[in-house]
Every structure is written in structure tokens, then in C-alpha cells.
C-alpha positions as CSV (number, residue, x, y, z in Angstrom):
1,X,57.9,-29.0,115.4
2,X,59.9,-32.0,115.2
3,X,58.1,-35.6,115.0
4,X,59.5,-38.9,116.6
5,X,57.6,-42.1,115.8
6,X,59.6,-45.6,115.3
7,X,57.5,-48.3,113.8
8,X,58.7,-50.8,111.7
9,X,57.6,-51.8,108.3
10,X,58.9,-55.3,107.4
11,X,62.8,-54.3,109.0
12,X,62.4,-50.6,107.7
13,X,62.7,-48.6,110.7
14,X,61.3,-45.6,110.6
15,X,62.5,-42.3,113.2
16,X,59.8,-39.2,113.2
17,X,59.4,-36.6,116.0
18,X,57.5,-34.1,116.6
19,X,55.9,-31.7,120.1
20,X,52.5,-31.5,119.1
21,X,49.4,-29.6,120.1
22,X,46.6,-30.7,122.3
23,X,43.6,-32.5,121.2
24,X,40.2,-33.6,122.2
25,X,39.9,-37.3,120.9
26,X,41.9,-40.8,122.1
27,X,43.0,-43.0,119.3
28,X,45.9,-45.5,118.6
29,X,46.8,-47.4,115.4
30,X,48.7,-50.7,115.1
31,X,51.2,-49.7,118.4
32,X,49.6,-46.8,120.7
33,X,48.9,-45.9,124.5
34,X,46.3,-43.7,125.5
35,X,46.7,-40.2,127.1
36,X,44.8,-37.3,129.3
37,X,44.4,-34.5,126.0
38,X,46.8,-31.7,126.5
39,X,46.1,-28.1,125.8
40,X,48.1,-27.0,123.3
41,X,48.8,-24.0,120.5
42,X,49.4,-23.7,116.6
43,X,52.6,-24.5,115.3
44,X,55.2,-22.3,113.5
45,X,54.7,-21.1,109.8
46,X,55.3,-23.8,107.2
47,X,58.9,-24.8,105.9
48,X,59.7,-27.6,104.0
49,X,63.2,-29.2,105.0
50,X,65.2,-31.8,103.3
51,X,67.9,-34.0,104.9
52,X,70.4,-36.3,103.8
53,X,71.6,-39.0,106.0
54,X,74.4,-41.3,104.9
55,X,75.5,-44.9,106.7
56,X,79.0,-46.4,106.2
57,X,78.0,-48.4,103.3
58,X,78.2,-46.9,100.0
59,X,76.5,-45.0,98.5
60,X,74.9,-43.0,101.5
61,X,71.1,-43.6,102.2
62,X,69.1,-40.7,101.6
63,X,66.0,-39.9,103.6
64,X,64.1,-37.3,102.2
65,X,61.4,-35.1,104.8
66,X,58.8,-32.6,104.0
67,X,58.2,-30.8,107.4
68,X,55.1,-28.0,107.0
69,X,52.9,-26.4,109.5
70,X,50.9,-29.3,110.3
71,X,52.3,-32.1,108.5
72,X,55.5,-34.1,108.1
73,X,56.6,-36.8,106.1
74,X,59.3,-38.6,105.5
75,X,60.5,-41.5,102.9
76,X,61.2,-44.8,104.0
77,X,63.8,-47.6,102.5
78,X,61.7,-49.1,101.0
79,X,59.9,-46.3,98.7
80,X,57.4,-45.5,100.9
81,X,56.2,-43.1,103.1
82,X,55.5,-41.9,106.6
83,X,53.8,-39.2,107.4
84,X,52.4,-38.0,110.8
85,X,49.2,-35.0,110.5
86,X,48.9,-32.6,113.6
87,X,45.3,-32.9,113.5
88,X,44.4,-31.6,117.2
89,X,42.7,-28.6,116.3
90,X,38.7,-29.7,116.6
91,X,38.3,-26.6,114.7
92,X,40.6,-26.7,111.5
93,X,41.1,-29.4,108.8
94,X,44.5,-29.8,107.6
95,X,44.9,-30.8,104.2
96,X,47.0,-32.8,102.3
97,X,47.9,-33.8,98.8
98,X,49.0,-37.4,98.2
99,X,51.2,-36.0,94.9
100,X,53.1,-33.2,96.2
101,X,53.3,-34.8,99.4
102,X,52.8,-32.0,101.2
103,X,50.3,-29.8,103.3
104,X,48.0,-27.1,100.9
105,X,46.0,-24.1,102.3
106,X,43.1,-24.0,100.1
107,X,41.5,-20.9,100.0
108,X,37.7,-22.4,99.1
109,X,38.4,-26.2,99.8
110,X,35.2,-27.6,98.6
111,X,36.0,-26.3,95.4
112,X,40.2,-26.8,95.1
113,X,41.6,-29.9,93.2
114,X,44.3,-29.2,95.7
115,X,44.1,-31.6,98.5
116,X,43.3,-35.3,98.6
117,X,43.2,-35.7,102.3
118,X,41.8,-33.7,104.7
119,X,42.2,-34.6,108.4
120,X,40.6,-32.8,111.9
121,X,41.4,-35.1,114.9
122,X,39.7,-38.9,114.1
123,X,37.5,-37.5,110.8
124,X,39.5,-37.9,107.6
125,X,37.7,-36.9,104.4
126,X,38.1,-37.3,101.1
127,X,38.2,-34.6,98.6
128,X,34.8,-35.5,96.9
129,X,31.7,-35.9,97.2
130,X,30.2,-33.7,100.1
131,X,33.9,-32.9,101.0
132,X,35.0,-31.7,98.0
133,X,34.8,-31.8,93.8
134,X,37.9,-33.2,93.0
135,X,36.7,-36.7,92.4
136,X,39.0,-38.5,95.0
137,X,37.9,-41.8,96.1
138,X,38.3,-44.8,98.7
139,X,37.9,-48.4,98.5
140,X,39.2,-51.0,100.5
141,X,41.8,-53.7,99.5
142,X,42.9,-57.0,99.9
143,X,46.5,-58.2,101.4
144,X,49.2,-57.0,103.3
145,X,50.4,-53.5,102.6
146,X,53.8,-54.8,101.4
147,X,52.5,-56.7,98.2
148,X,49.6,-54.4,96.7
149,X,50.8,-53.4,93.8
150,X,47.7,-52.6,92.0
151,X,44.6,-50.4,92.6
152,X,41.3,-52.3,93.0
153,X,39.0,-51.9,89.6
154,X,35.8,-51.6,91.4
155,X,34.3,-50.6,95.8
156,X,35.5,-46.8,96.1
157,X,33.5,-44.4,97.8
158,X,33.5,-40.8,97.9
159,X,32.4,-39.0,101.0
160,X,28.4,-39.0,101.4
161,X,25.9,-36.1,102.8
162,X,25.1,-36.9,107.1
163,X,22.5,-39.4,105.9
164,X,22.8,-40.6,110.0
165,X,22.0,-37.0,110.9
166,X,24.6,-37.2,113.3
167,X,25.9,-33.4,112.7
168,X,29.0,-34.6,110.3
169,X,29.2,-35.9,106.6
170,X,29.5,-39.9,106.2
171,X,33.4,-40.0,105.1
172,X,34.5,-42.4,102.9
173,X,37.2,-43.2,105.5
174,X,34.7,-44.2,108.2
175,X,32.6,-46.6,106.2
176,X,32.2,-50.3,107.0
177,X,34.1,-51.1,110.3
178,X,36.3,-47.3,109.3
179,X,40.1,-46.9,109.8
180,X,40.0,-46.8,113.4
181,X,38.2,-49.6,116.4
182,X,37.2,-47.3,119.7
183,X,36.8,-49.1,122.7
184,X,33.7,-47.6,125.2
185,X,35.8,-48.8,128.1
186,X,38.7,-46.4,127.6
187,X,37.6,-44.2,124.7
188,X,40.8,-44.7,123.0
189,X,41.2,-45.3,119.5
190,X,43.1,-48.0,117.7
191,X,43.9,-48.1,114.0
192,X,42.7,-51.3,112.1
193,X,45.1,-53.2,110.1
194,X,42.7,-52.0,106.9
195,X,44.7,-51.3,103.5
196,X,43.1,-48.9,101.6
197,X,43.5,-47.4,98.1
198,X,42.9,-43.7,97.4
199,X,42.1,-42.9,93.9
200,X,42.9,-39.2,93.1
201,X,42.9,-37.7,89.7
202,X,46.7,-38.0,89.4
203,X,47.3,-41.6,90.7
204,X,46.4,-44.3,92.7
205,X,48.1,-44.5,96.5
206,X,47.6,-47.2,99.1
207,X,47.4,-46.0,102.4
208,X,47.4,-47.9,105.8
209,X,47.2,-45.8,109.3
210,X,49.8,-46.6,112.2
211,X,48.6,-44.3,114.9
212,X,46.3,-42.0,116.1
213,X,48.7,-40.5,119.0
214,X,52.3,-39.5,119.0
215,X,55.2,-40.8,121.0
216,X,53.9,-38.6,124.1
217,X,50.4,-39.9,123.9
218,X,48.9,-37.0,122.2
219,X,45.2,-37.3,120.2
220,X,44.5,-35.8,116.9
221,X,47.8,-37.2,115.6
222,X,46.9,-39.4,113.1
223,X,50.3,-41.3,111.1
224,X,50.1,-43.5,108.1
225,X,51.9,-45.2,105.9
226,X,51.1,-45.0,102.1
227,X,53.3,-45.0,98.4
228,X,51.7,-44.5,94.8
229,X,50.4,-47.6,92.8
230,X,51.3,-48.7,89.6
231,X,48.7,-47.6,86.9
């Protein structure tokens, strides 16, 4: 599975790329283009590869990526990272922990500290709550990506019981106006320029989604852009 997303983040550019599964759902973040949903099957097992690139400038750049079943992610120049979730299975959640960066396959998931993330086409849950008991949290914060440097004190949520009795649990992620905007019209999705801070057990992260689809206008491929806070 190999990932190709280029986005910039303030003159970082950032090169992923991937042949994904199929999905069901149409959503696009900050740059996306909607796309009939392919049919699609499960990648290869889980490996986790890491590169090293170097430019003619010294000392050599080196970009570090995590590839896994379902997941890959790769650092950016800056400190940050990308990482793009192959979420087009209506029928599995992939999970993901914030600290290892990487994909986990928790046996009993409502009761692993494990994960932070979970993800199944446009739902993202948090790992608390009715998701989970590892006491991870959302809130929503204020400025730009770029110069948050410092978790919010108060406003996080953990994921609620279907209080709308719509059939699904009331993530933390789709409170308020939620990551994503969905247009009637076209069904697509587009990800909001919302910053938002995850509070996990082992640090705080900001996190900001870029795109629901990848470069071949797949759905259920939902990329963001996040790096651990200071405490």
C-alpha cells in the first residue's frame, strides 16, 4: 500500500501515496474532489518501514514513515506529522495511538488503553467514554495550527451514548459544527479548518484533518495533520 498526498503546511511539502480500498462515504478536507466509491479489498499484513532521504545540503533530511495495515505516517520538516487512515471498511475501525504513532489491534477495544483514535470511514472516536476507558478527550482550540503550542485548560469531551438515537454513539469528534462540512448537493465531505487538541493519558496532541479522500478520489480516507503539545 503506498500513499501519495502533497499538501503544504506553511512551505513544508509533504509527499504520501497510497492504492486504497473502496468505501461507501464522500468527504474532502482543506483540498479534495469528490469520487464514485470503488469496491475494493484489505490490504497486506502490517510492516513498519523507515526511510531516509537526504538533499544536497548538509546534513541529509531525514523523513521518517511508519507504514502498517491500515495506516501511514510520515514526519514532516517541521516536527510534525502526516498521516493518512484507510478507513473504507464500513465494517472495521482502525485504530490508532497518537504516542507510538502507529496502528494497534486491540483484542477487546472498549477496554484497551491502547488506541487513542479510532476511525471507520467519516466516524472518528475517541477512546473514552462510550468508545472506550482510556480517558482520551477532545476539545477544540483557538489559532492556526502552526502556533498552538499549548493544550487548552478547560472544553474536552469524551465520546457520549446515541442520545440522538440515530443508531451510532455521539463522538467527541462530531460535536458542534464536527471535523467535516457535507454538502446535500453532492454528498461530499470537506474537512473544516478546526484545530483540535486530543488529551490522552500520555500527552496532549493537536490535530487538524486535511482530507477525507486520497489522491484518486477515494472515501473513507481520512488524513490529518497533528504533533504533541508541550505539557
Amino acid at each position: 500500500m503506498v500513499i501519495n498526498i502533497i499538501k503544504a503546511w506553511q512551505g513544508a511539502a509533504l509527499l504520501l501515496g497510497l492504492a486504497a480500498c473502496g468505501g461507501q462515504d464522500a468527504t474532502t478536507l482543506s483540498a479534495t474532489s469528490g469520487a464514485a466509491e470503488p469496491a475494493g479489498s484489505d490490504p497486506s499484513a502490517p510492516t513498519d518501514v523507515s526511510v531516509q532521504e537526504s538533499t544536497a545540503s548538509s546534513p541529509p533530511v531525514v523523513a521518517e514513515v511508519l507504514q502498517s495495515q491500515h495506516v501511514q505516517t510520515q514526519r514532516l520538516p517541521d516536527g510534525s506529522f502526516a498521516s493518512e487512515v484507510n478507513a473504507t471498511d464500513p465494517q472495521r475501525w482502525v485504530y490508532f495511538s497518537l504516542q507510538s504513532r502507529q496502528e494497534v489491534t486491540p483484542e477487546l477495544p472498549e477496554r484497551s488503553p491502547s488506541w487513542d483514535l479510532g476511525f471507520q470511514r467519516s466516524n472518528v472516536k475517541v477512546n473514552s467514554g462510550a468508545s472506550g476507558a482510556g480517558n482520551v478527550r477532545v476539545a477544540v482550540a483557538s489559532g492556526p495550527f502552526e502556533s498552538l503550542s499549548e493544550a487548552p485548560a478547560g472544553g474536552y469531551l469524551a465520546d457520549a451514548a446515541d442520545t440522538d438515537l440515530d443508531g451510532s454513539s455521539d463522538y467527541a469528534f462530531s460535536a458542534g459544527d464536527g471535523w467535516y462540512d457535507y454538502d446535500p448537493a453532492t454528498h461530499l465531505l470537506t474537512a473544516r479548518d478546526t484545530v483540535f487538541v486530543v488529551q490522552t493519558p500520555g500527552g496532549a496532541f493537536k490535530l487538524q484533518f486535511s482530507s477525507y479522500y486520497d489522491r484518486a478520489g477515494t472515501p473513507g480516507m481520512p488524513q490529518f495533520r497533528w504533533a504533541p503539545l508541550g505539557s
